[in-house]
N, C-alpha and C positions, 0 to 999 in steps of 0.2 A: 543653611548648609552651603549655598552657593556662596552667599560672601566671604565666608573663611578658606573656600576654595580659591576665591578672586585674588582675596590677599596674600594667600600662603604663594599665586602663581605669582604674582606682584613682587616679593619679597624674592623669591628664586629671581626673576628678572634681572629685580636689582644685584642680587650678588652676582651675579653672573654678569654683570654689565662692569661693574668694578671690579673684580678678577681680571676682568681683560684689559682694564688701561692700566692694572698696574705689571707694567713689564720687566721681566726680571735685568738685573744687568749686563748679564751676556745681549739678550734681543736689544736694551738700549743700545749697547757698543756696535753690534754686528748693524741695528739701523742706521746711525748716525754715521757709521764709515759708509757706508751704503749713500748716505745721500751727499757725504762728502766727495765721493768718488762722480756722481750726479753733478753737484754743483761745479764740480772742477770741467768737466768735458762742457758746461756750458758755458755760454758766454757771459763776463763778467755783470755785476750790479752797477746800476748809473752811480756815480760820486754824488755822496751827500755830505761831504764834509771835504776841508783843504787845513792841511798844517805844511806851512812853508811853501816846499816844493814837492808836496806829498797830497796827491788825492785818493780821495776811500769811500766806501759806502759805508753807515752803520745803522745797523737794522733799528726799528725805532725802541726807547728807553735803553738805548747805550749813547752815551756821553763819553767825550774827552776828557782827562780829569787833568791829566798834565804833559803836555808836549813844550817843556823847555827845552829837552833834547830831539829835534824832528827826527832823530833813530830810534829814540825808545821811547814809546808811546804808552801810556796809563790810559787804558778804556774801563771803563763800569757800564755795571746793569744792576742797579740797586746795588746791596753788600757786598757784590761778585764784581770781582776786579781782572783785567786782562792784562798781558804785556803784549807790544806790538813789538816787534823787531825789526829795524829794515837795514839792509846792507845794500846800496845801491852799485856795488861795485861788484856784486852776483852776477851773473844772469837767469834770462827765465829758466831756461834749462840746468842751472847750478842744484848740485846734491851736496854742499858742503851742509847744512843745518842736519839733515839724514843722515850722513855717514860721521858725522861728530856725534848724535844719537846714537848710534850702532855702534860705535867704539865706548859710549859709555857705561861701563857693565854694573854703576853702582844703581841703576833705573832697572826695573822690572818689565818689562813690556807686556801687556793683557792681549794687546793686539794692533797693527798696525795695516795699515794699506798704502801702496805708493801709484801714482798717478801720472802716464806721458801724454801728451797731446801737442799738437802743433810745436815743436819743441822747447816743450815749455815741460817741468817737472816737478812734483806737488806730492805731498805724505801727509795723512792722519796718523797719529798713532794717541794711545791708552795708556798709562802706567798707573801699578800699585801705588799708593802712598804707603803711610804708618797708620792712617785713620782709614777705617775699612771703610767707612761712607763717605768718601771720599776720593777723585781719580784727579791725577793729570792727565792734560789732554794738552797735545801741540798738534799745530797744523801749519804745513807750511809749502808754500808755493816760490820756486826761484831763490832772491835774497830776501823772504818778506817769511817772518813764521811769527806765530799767535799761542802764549801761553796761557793757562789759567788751571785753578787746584777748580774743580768741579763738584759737587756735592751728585749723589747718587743718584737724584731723582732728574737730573737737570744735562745727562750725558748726552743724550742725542740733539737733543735741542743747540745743546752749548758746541757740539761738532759742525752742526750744520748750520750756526748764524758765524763759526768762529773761519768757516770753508769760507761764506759769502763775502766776509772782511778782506781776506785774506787775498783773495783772489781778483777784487777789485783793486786795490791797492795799484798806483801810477805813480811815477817820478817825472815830474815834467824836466 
């Protein structure tokens, strides 16, 4: 009798242990702006990479795929592709990528956060796609913003290594 008590508690454990990582998409989205908002108030990540006159950090299994153009940048992380944007003629406190955002009404927005500091000015935001397991997500700090289509499971994670990128980014 004890044993089948052991396991029955065993087996609740476990569901109960996996219900809890798997978080719905609202708590992904509301985490990931959460630590986006974290990552921007800190202080940038050391450069781990240089294209041209362009340094950046990128978190490790993200690679360069193509920087023929050092303004538009191709990063991967296995089948998940990023675009880098940089307009060096922004500045850090420039809202042009945000208010081009906000004036475009054919995008959905799930939710968005904006970010000031030293003045310097930085937005996450969320949108619906057409494929419900599926989000974009742009983040963007100054002239430097980071696109990618997100797959459901991957939204938090993909906000707060896409904040880290984005935020280290330098123009010598």
């Amino acid at each position: 009798m004890s044993r089948k008590w052991l396991q029955a508690s065993a087996l609740m454990l476990l569901l109960l242990g996996l219900t809890g990582c798997n978080q719905s998409i609202d708590e992904q989205i509301e985490n990931g702006l959460q630590k986006s908002e974290t990552i921007f108030a800190e202080k940038p990540e050391t450069h781990t990479d240089k294209i041209g006159n362009v340094q950046l950090f990128l978190p490790s299994k993200y690679k360069i795929e193509d920087s023929s153009d050092k303004y538009n940048i191709l990063v991967s992380k296995g089948k998940q592709s990023y675009i880098l944007f940089i307009n060096d003629r922004e500045e850090p406190d420039s809202k042009l990528y945000y208010d081009l955002l906000k004036e475009d009404s054919s995008k959905e927005i799930i939710d968005e956060k904006t970010y000031e500091k030293d003045n310097a000015f930085g937005f996450a935001a969320v949108f619906k796609t057409e494929n419900e397991e599926e989000f974009e997500l742009v983040v963007s700090s100054g002239g430097v913003k980071m696109t990618t289509i997100s797959p459901m499971n991957d939204v938090e994670d993909n906000l707060e290594e896409m904040t880290k990128i984005v935020r280290s980014v330098k123009i010598k």
